[in-house]
LOKE-42767 format. One record per residue (C-alpha): chain; x, y, z; residue number from 1. Coordinates in Angstrom, 1 decimal, padded with zeros to 4 digits. Each point is the difference from the previous one (the first is absolute). Layout:
<sites>
   kette       xx       yy       zz    nr
       A        X        Y        Z   NUM
...
</sites>
This chain:
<sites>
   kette       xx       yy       zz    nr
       A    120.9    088.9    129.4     1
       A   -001.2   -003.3   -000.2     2
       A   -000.6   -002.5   -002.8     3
       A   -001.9   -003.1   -000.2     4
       A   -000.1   -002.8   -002.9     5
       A   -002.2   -002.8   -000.5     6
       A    000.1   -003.0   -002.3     7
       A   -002.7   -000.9   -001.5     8
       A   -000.3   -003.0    001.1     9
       A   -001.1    001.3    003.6    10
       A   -001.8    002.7   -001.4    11
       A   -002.1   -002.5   -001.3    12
       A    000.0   -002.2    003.1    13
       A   -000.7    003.2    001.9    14
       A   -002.9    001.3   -002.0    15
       A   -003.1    001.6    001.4    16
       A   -002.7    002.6   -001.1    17
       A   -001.3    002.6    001.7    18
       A   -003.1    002.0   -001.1    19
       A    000.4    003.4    001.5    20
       A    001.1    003.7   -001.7    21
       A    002.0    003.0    001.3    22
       A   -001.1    003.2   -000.1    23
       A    002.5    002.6   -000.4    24
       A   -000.4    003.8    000.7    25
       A    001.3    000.9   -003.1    26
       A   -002.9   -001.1   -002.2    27
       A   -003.9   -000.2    000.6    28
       A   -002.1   -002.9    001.1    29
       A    000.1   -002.9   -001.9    30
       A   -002.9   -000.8   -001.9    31
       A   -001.8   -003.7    000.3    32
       A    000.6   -001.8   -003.4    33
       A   -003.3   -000.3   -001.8    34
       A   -001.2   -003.3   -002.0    35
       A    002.0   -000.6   -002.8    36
       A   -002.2    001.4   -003.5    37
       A   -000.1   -002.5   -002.6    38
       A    002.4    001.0   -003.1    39
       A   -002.3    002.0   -002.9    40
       A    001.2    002.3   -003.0    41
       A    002.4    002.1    001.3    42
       A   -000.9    003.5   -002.5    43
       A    000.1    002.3    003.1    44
       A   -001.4    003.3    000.2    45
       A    001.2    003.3   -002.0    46
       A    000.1    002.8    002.6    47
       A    001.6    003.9    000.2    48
       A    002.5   -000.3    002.3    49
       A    001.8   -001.8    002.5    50
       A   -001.4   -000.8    003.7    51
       A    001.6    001.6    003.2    52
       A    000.9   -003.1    001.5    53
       A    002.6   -001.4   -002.1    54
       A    002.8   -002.0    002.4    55
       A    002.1   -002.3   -002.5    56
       A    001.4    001.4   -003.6    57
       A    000.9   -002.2   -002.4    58
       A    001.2    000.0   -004.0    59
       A   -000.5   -003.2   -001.8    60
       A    002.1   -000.9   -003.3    61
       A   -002.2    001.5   -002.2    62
       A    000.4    003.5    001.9    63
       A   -003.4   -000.1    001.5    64
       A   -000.3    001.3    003.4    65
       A   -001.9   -001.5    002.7    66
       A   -001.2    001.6    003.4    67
       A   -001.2   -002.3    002.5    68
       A   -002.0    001.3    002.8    69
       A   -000.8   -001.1    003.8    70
       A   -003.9   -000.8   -001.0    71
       A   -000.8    001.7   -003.4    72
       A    001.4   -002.5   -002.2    73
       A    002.5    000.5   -002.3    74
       A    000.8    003.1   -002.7    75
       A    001.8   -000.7   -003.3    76
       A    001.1    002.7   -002.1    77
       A    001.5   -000.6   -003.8    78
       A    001.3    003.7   -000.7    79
       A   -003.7    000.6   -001.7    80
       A   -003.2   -001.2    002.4    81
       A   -000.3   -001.1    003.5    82
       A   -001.8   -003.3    001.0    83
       A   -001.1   -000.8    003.0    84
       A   -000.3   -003.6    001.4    85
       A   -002.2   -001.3    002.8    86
       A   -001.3   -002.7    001.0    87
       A   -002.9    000.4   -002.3    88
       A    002.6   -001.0   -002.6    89
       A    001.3   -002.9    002.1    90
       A    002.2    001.2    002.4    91
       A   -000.2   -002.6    003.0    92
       A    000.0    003.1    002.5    93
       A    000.7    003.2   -000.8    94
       A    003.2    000.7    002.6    95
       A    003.2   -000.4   -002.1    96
       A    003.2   -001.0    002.0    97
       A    002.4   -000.9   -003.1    98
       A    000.3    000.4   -003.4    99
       A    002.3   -002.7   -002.4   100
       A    000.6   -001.4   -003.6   101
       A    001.4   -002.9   -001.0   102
       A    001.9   -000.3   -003.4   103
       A   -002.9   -000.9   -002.4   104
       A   -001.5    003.4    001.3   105
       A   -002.8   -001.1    002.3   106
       A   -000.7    002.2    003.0   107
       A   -000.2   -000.9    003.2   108
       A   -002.4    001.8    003.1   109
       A    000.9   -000.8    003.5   110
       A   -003.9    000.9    002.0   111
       A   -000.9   -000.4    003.4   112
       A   -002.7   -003.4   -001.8   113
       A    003.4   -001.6   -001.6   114
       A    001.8    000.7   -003.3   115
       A   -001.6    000.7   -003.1   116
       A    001.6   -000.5   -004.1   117
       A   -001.2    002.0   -002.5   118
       A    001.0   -000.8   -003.8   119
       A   -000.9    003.1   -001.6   120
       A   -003.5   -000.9    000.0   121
       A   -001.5   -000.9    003.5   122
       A    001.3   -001.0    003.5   123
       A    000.1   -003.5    001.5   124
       A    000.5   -001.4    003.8   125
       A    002.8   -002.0    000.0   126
       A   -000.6   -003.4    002.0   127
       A    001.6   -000.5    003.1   128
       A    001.6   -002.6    001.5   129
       A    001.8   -000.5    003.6   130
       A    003.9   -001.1   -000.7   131
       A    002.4   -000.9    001.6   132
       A    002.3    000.6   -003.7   133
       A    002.6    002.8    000.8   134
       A    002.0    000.2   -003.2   135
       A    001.7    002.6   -001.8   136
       A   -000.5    000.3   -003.9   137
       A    001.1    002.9   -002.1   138
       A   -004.0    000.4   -001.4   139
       A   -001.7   -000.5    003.5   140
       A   -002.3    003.0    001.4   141
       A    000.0    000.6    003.2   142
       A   -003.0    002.3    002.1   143
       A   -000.7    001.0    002.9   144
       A   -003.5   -001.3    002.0   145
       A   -002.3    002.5    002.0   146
       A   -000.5   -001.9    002.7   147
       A    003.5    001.2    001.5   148
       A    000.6   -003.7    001.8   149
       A    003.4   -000.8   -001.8   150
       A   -001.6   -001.7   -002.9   151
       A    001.1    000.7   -003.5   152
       A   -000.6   -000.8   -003.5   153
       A    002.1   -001.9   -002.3   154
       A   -001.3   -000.4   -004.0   155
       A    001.9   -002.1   -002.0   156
       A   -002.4    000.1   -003.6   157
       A   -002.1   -002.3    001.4   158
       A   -000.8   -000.3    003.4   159
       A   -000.2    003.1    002.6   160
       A    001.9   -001.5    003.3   161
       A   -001.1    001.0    003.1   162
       A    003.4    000.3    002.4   163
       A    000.5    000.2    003.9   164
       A    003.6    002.1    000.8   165
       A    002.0   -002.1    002.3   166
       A   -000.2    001.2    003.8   167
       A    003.5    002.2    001.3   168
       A    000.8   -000.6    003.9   169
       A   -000.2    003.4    000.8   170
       A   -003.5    001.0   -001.3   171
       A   -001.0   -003.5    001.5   172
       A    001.1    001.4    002.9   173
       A   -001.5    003.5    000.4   174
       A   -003.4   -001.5   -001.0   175
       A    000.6   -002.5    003.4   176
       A    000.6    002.9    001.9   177
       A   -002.1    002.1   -000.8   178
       A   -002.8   -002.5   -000.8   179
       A   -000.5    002.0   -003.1   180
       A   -003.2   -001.1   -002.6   181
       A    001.5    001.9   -002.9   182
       A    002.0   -001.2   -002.0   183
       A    003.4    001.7   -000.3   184
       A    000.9   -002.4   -003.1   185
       A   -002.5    002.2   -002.6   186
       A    001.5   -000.1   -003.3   187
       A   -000.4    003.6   -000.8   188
       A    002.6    000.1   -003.3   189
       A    001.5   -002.4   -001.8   190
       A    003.2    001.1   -002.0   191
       A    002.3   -002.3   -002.6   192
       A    003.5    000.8    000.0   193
       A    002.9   -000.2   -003.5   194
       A    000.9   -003.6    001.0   195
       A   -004.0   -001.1    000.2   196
       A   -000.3   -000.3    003.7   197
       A   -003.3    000.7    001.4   198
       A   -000.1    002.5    003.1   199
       A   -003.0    000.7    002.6   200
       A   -000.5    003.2    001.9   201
       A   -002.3   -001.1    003.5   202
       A   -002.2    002.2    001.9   203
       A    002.2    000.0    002.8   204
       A    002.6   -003.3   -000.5   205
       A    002.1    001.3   -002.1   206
       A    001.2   -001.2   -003.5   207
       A    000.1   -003.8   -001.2   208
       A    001.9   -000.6   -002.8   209
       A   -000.1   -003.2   -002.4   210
       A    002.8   -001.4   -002.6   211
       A   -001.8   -003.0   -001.0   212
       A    001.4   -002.4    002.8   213
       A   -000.7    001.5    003.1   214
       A   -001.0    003.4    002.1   215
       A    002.0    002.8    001.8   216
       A   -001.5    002.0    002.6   217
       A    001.5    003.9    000.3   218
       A   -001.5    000.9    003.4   219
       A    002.7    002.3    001.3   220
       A   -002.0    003.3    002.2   221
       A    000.0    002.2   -003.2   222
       A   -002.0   -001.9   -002.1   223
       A   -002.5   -001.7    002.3   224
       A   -002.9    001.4    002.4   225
       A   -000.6   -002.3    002.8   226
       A   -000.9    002.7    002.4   227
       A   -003.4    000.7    001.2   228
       A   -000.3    003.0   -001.8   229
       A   -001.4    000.9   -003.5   230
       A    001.5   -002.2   -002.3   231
       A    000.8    001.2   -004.1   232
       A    002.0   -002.8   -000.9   233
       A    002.2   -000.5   -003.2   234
       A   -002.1    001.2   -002.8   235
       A    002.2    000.3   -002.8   236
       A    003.8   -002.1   -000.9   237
       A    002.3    001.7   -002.7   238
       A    003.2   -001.4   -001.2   239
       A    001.5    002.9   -001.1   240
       A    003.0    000.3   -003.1   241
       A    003.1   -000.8    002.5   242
       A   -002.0   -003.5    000.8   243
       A   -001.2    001.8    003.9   244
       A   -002.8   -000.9    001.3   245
       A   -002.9    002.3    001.3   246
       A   -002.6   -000.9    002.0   247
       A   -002.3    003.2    000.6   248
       A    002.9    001.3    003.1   249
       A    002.2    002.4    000.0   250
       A    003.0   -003.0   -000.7   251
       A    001.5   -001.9   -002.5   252
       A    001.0   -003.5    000.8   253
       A    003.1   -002.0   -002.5   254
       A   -001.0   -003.6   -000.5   255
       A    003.4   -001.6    000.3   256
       A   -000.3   -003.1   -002.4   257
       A   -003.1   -002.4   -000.2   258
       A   -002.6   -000.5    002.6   259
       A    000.6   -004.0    000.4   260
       A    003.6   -000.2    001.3   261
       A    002.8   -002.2   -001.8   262
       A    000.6   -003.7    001.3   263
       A    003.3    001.2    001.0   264
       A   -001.1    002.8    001.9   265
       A   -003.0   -001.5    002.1   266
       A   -000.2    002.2    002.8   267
       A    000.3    003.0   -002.3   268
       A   -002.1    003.4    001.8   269
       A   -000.8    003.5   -000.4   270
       A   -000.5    000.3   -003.9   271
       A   -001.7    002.7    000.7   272
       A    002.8    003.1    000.3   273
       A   -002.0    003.1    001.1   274
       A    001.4    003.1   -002.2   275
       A   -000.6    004.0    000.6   276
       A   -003.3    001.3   -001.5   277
       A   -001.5    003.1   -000.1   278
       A   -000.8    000.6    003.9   279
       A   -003.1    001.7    001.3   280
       A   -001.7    001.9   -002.8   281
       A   -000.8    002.8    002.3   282
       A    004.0    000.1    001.4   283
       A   -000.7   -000.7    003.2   284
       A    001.3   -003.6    001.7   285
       A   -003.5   -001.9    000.2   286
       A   -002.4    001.5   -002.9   287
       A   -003.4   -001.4    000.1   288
       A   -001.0   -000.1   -003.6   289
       A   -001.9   -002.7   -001.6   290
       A    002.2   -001.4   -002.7   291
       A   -002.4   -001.5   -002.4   292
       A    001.3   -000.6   -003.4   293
       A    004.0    000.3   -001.6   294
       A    000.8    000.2   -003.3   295
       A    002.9    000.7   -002.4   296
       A    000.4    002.0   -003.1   297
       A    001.8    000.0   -003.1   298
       A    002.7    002.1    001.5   299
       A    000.4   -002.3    003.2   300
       A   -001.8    003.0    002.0   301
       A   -002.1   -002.0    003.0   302
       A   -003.7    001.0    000.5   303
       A   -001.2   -000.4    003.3   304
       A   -004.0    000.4    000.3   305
       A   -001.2    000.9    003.6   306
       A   -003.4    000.0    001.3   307
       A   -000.6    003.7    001.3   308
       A    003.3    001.5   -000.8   309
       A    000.2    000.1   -004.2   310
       A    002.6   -002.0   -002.0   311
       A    003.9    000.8    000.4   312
       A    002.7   -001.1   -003.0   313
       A    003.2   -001.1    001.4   314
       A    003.0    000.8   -002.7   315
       A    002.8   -002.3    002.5   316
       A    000.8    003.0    001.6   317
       A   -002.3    002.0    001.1   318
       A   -004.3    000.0    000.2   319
       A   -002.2    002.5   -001.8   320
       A   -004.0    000.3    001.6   321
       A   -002.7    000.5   -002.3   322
       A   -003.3    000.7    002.2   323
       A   -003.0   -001.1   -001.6   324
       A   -002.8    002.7    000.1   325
       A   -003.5    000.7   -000.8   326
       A   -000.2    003.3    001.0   327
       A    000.8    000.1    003.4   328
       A   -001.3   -003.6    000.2   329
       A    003.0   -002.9    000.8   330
       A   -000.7   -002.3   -002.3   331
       A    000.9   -003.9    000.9   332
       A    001.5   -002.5   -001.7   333
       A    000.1   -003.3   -000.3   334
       A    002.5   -001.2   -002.9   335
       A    002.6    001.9   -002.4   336
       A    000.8   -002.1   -003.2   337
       A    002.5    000.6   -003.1   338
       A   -001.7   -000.6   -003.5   339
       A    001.8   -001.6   -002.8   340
       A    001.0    003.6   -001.0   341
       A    001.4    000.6    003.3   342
       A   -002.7    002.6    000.7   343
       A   -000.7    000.0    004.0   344
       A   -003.6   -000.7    000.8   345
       A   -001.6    000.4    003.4   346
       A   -003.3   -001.7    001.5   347
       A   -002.1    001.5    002.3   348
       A   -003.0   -001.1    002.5   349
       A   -001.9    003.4   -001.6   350
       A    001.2    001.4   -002.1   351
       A    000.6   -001.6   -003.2   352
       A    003.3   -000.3   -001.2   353
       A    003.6    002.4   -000.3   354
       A    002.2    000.3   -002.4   355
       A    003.2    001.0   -000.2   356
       A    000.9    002.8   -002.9   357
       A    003.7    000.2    000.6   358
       A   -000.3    002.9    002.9   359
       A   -003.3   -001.1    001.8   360
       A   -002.7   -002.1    000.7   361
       A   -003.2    000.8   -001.7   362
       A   -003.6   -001.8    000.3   363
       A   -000.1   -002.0   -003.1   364
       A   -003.9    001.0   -002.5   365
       A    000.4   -001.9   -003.3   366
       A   -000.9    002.4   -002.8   367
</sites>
């Protein structure tokens, strides 16, 4: 395995931007960000029911549910009506990428046109501004961008902070090789962990993590994909109840102690420990299935949402498939997500969303 750190005072000697996305083959085109809207009452529109394409699930503190979709805007649902948002009601674009709250209970939309607040009453674009201001705060939100170039957002209440990741010699390296024009730094997740630390999931780098003070690169062959192939890249981090860390493989990985080494201990490596997992979710030595979204329950089960293949809950022993279906129809997934209730929710690029009623998954039709 190797492992890289960076201060950051050469990340920030060493910065540079560059404007291109990745493409990955487990999700469609991206979409070109439209002109931002200007901000206008916010009242939505009452509908029936929920849209097909509803990707990202999402319970707010006052138990409302929100569906974000790839290009329809956004769902909410209170337990009585459905509204549906667009950017006829002030959406910037209507491709959601991340839902957030902060603890005066705004909500926060990551689009592909930037990241939108609403306040209960409309939406508004925050402003951006180009940082160099890496800093770690316990109210900061962090989001993703949708131009997939290694660019990510910080929010600290006031301003929205535009952020470059710091380069990792091995990626630097492929990309001379290979004279690659994608970037393999795409932020594609962005995951804090029990002790605040911010981690990164790349299109194909690998996982940056960030205590505050500086960077740590995890870029052993299990977690990046600098090959010439497809790339999936880590879509989803979990920190599960022992303190292990996920990051969408089939492994677990120990963090032995914090990320910046003691004085005492300067040349300090490998705090990264690489633990037994679950293996191939088809048995076999090299499965090929799409891992795109981990999650754990109330009972420490581990849900692992794949693209083609259904969802499988993991009890620390053994794994239990549940195919998703619509008829004879594979339906596929993007996210699974565990409510405040620890109900298991599933989002899907077609079919609306799952829920789990304690024996299976069923598509989800408020009454």
């Amino acid at each position: 395995m190797q492992f890289w750190r960076y201060s950051l005072g050469v990340f920030v000697l060493g910065l540079s931007l560059v404007y291109v996305s990745v493409a990955a083959n487990a999700t469609p085109p991206l979409q070109s960000p439209a002109e931002p809207v200007a901000a206008q009452a916010s009242v939505g529109e009452v509908v029936d029911k929920l849209g097909d394409n509803l990707m990202l699930v999402y319970q707010d503190s006052r138990n409302h549910w929100w569906f974000g979709t790839w290009g329809d805007g956004l769902y909410r649902y209170d337990g009585k009506s459905i509204v549906h948002f667009t950017t006829v009601h002030g959406l910037s674009h209507n491709r959601i990428d991340q839902i957030l709250e902060d603890s005066t209970g705004k909500l926060y939309f990551s689009t592909a046109a930037g990241v939108n607040r609403f306040d209960g009453h409309q939406f508004s674009k925050l402003p951006e501004m180009r940082s160099l201001a890496w800093k770690l705060k316990p109210d900061d939100l962090w989001f993703t961008r949708s131009n997939y170039n290694g660019e990510i957002y910080r929010y600290d209440g006031e301003i929205l902070h535009v952020l470059q990741l710091p380069k990792v010699k091995v990626a630097e390296d492929y990309i001379a090789k290979h004279n690659r024009t994608v970037s393999p730094y795409g932020v594609y997740t962005i995951y804090r962990d029990k002790l605040g630390r911010v981690w990164f999931g790349t299109a194909a780098a690998g996982v940056c993590c960030y205590d505050g003070r500086s960077f740590e690169w995890l870029t052993s062959e299990d977690v990046n994909e600098l090959h010439d192939g497809p790339s999936n890249g880590v879509r989803s981090i979990l920190e599960d109840h022992e303190g292990h860390f996920w990051f969408n493989t089939r492994y677990r990985y120990a963090i032995s102690g914090a990320i910046r080494p003691p004085a005492s201990e300067p040349n300090r490596e490998g705090i990264f420990q690489r633990l037994p997992g679950i293996g191939s979710l088809d048995g076999k030595h090299n499965g090929d299935y799409e891992y795109l979204s981990i999650a754990e329950d109330r009972d420490h089960n581990v849900w692992i949402a794949t693209y083609r293949d259904g969802v499988y809950q993991y009890d620390g022993r053994q794994l239990k498939h549940y195919p998703i279906m619509d008829g004879s129809k594979v339906v596929n997934l993007f996210t699974v997500y565990v409510d405040r209730e620890g109900t298991i929710w599933l989002g899907t690029h077609s079919h609306g969303v799952y829920r789990f009623n304690g024996t299976d998954f069923e598509r989800f039709e408020p009454r």
